[in-house]
C-alpha atoms as one frame of an Amber mdcrd trajectory, in Angstrom:
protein
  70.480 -24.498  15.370  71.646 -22.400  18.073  69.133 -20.624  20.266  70.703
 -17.777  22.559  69.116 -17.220  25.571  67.861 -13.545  24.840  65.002 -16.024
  21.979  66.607 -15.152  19.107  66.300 -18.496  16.725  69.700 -18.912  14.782
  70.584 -20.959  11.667  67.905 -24.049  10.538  67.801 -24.086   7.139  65.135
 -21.178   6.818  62.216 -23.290   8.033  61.236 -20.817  10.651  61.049 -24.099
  12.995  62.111 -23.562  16.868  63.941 -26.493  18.167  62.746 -28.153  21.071
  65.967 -27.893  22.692  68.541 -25.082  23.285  72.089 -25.168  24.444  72.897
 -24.037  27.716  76.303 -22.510  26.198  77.556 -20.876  23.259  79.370 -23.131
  20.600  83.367 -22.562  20.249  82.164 -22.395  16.744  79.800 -21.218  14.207
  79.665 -21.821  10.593  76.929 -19.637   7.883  76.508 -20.118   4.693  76.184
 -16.767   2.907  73.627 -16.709  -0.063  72.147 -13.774  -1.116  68.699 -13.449
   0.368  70.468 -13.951   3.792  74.467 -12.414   3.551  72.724  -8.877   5.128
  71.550 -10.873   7.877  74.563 -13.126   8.872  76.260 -10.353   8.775  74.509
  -7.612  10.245  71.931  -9.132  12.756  73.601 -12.984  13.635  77.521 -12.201
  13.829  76.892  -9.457  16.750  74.574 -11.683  18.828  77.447 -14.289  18.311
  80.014 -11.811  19.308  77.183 -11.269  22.768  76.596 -15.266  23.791  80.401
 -15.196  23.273  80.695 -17.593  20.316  84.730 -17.993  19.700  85.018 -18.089
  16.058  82.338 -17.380  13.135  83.242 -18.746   9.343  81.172 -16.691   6.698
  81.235 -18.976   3.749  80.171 -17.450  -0.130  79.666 -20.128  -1.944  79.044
 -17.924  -4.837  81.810 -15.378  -4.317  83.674 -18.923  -3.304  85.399 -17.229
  -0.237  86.186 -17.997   3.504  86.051 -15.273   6.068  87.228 -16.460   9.579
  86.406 -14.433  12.651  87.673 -14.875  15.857  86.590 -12.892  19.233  88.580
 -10.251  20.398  86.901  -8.610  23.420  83.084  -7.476  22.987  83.363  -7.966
  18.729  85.283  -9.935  16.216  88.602  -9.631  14.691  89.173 -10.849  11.385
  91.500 -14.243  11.326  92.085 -14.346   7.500  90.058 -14.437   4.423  90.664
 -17.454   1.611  89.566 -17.649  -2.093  88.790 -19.595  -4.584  90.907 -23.593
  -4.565  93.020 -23.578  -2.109  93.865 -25.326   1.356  92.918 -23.911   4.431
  94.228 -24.450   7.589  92.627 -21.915   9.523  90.971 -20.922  13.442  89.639
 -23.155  14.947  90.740 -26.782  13.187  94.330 -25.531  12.125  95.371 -29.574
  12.351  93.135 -30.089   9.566  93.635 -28.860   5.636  90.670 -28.011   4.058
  90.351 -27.743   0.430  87.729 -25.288  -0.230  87.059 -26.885  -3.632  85.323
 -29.243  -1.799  83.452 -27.087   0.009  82.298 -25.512  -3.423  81.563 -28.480
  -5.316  79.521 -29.855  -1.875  77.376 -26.504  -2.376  77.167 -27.188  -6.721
  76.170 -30.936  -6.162  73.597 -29.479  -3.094  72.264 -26.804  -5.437  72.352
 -28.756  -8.785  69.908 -31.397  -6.413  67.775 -27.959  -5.466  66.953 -27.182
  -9.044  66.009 -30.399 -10.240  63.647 -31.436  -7.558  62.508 -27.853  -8.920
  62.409 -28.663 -12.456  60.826 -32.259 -11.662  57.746 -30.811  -9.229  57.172
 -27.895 -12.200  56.985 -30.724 -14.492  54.306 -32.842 -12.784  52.537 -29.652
 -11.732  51.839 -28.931 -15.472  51.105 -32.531 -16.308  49.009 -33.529 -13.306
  47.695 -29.993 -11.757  48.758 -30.343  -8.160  52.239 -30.995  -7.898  52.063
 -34.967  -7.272  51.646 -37.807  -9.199  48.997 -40.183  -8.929  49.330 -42.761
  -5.481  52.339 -40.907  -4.286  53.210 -38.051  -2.244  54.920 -35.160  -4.145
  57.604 -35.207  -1.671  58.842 -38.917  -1.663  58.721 -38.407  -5.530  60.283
 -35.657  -6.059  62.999 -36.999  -3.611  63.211 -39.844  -5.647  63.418 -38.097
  -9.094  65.911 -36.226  -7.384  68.780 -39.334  -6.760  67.743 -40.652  -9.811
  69.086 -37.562 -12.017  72.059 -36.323  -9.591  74.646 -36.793 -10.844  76.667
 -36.202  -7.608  77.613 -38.348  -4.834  77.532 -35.864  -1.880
């Protein structure tokens, strides 16, 4: 989570959570994960104040549209550094010594998802068979956390 001086509260995982502590300087780097409740937002309200605390490059991942946007600072904005779809490897601003195979970075977000929906799927379940979301002598959370590595079928 990076928290610019001006009190905006940046990245976090949605939980609306301020962290306790805040960088004195702007990472060389920022990476968002697009989805589609939040793409407007990266986009339109995070990348500028980025482009202000003087953040050097910004990677807009899709996960859906399965596509890598790289943008690098060029004076008071961004420039765009090159955009990547679909399977293929990516040596790109600011880690050009390392390849990247985006397939990886799409089947990372498929296993994270697939993990999403059937913690989903489990809670609904116990919901309708015990009323409140938890089963009996357990917290709903460590259960459904459990249920969840139990039916994953992915190692990520």
């Amino acid at each position: 989570m990076f928290t610019p001086p001006h009190g905006e509260i940046l990245g976090g995982f949605g939980c609306g959570l301020r962290c306790c502590m805040q960088l004195m300087a702007a990472p060389d780097w920022v990476c968002e994960i697009l989805s589609p409740s939040s793409a407007s937002t990266d986009r339109a309200v995070k990348v500028p104040i980025y482009a202000r605390e003087r953040v050097g490059h910004v990677w807009l991942v899709d996960p859906l549209l399965q596509t890598l946007e790289v943008l690098r600072l060029d004076g008071p904005g961004y420039r765009l550094a090159g955009v990547w779809r679909g399977d293929v490897v990516v040596q790109c601003e600011p880690f050009e010594a390392l390849a990247i195979r985006q397939a990886d970075l799409w089947s990372a977000w498929a296993c994270a998802r697939f993990r999403v929906i059937a913690a989903q799927e489990r809670t609904a379940s116990w919901r309708r068979r015990f009323g409140d979301g938890s089963r009996p002598g357990r917290r709903a959370k460590d259960s459904v956390s459990r249920a969840t590595r139990r039916v994953s079928p992915c190692s990520v």
